[in-house]
N, C-alpha and C positions, 0 to 999 in steps of 0.2 A: 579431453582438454577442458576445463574450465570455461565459461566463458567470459568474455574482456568485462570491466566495472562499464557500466554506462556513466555519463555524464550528467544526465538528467536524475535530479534526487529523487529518493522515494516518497510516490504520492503524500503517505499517511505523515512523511515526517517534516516538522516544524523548523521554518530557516530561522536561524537566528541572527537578527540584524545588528553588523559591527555600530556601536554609536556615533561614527563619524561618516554613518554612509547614509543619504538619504531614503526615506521610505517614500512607500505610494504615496500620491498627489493627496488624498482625503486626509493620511494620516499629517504629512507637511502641515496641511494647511490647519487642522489641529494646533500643530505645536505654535508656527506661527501666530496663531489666535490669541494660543494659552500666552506666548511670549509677549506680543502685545498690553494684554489685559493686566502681565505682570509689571511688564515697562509704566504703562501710564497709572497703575497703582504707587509703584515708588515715585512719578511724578505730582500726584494729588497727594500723596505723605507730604512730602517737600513741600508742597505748594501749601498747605494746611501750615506746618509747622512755619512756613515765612509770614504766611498772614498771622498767624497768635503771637510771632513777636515782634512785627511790626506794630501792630494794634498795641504789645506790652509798651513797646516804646513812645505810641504817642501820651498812653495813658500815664506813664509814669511822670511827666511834666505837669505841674498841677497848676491851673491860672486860678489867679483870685480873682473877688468879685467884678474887679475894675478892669481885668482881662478877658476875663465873660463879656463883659457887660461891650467893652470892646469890638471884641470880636464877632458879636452877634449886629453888631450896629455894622461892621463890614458887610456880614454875612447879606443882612436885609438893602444894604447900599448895594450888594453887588459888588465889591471892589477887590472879592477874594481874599479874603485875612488870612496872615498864614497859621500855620496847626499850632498848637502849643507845645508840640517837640521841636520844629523848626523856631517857632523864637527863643525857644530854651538852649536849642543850638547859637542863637546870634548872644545870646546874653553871655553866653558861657566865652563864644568867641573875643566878645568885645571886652570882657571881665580876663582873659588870658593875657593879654597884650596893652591894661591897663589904660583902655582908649583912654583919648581927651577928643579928638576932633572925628566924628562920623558923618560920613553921606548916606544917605537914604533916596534911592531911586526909586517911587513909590512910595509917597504917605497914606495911601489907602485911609482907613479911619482914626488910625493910630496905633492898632495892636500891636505891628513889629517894632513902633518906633519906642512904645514902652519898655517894650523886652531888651533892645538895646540901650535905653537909659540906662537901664537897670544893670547892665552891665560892666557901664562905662562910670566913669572914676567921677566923684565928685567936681561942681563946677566947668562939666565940660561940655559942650554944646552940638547937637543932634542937628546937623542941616538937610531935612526934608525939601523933596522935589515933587511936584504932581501938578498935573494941567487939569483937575476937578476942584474946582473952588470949593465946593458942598464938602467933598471928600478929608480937606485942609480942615474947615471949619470943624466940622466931628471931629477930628483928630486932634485940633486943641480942645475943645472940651476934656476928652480923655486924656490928655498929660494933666488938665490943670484936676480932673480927680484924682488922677492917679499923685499925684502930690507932687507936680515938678514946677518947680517957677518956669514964669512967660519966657526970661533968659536962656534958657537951657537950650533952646528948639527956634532954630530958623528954620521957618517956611516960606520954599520960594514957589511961585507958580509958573506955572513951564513946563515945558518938554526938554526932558534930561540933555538930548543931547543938544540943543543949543545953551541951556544953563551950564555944565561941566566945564566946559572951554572957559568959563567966565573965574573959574574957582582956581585958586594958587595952588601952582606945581610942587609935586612931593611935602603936601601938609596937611595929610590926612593920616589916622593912624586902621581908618576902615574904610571901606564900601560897599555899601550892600544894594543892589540892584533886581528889582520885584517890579518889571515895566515889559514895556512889548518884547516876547523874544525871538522876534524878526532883527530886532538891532541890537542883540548880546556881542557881537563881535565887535561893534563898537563902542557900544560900553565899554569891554574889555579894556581899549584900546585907552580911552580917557581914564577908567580906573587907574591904570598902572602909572599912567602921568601921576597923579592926583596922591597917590599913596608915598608915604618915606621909607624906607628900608625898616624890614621888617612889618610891615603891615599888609590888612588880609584885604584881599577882596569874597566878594560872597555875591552867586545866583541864585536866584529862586526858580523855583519848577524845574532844575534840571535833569528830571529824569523824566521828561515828558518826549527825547528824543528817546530813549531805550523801551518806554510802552509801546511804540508804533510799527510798526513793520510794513516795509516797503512790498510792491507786489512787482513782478517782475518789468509790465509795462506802464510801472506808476512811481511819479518822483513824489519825497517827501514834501511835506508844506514848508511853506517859507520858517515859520518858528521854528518849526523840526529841527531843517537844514540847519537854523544859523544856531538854535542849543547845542547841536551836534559839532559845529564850528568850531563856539568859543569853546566846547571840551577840550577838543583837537588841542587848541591854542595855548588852552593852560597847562595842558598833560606834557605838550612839547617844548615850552618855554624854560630852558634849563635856568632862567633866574626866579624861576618861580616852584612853590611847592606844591602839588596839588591834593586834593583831597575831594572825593566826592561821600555825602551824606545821603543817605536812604531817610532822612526823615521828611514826613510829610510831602510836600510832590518834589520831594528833590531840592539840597544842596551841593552847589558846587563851589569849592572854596580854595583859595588859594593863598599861599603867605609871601611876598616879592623879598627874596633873600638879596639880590641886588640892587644899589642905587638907581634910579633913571637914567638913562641917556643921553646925554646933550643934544 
């Protein structure tokens, strides 16, 4: 009689392993490795290609001299002037919707508020907010090079939110708000007042709540929380349009397709 097959394979002969069945621990931890090394290379691809066109994008905005000259005068004040993609976004905004009447939460030295002139329709009047007198003062300098008459630009000095309450309800065609954003959610709140149907409001830095990352026994900071807020607020406001821009540290913009509410 024959004897029975054993079950045990033969020494010399090689198993071949199905590809859905795991191998020894040295070989896993191989693949794992290889998969890894694969994963975070298509992640630095990515991350590569986001940064060369974010960089296209700021560079495509071109400032003239009187925008340099601007912006570097922020730069050395300290008051943070924004990029020249972001004010090419406020020009373009306020140039869409044909402003006449703009608010400016932060006059820093004058860069953005150029960029929104420039925007805005002839004749029409830029009413800048800042509680840095120094800050005002550079900043008329730069409109009156930049070629605008003293008319064009109210400067008031203040802290937005006690000035805003002062300004007449739904008669504004903008507002752009570049101020502490610990109190963006109240901003919000006075924009919407302050804006007529069909007009944008605009944040700056707001994407400085998606750079951060919470740790599990760690709350974000005040600013974080409250950019993260008025996202919240705009995204979910169904009389409002939203829109968030990657340019420069973040806008967030929105158009109130509804009148105020009594």
């Amino acid at each position: 009689m024959a004897p029975a097959c054993s079950a045990v394979p033969h020494l010399g002969a090689r198993r071949v392993r199905h590809p859905a069945e795991p191998g020894p621990p040295r070989a896993r931890a191989a693949e794992a490795a290889e998969h890894v090394t694969r994963g975070e290379a298509v992640i630095a691809s990515r991350d590569d290609t986001l940064a060369h066109t974010l960089a296209h994008i700021e560079q495509y905005a071109v400032e003239d001299a009187t925008l340099t000259s601007a912006r570097r005068t922020g730069q050395r004040a300290e008051s943070s002037p924004i990029s020249a993609a972001g004010g090419a976004a406020l020009r373009f905004l306020a140039a869409s919707i044909g402003a006449r009447a703009v608010v400016e939460v932060g006059t820093g030295c004058g860069s953005s508020g150029i960029w929104l002139l420039r925007g805005m329709r002839a004749e029409s009047v830029l009413t800048s907010v800042d509680i840095e007198p120094e800050y005002q003062e550079l900043a008329r300098a730069a409109y009156r090079d930049a070629g605008f008459p003293a008319n064009r630009v109210r400067l008031i000095l203040g802290r937005g939110l006690h000035v805003l309450p002062r300004l007449t309800d739904a008669a504004y065609d903008m507002v752009f708000v570049d101020a502490e954003t610990a109190a963006y959610p109240a901003y919000l709140a006075e924009a919407l007042r302050l804006l007529r149907t069909g007009g944008i409001v605009v944040f700056n830095n707001a994407l400085e709540a998606a750079t951060s990352s919470d740790g599990p026994l760690s709350a974000p900071e005040p600013g974080t929380a409250a950019v993260r807020e008025a996202a919240r607020l705009v995204r979910d406001d169904e009389e409002l349009v939203p829109l968030l821009l990657p340019v420069g540290e973040g806008l967030l913009a929105a158009i109130r397709e509804e009148a105020p509410r009594d």
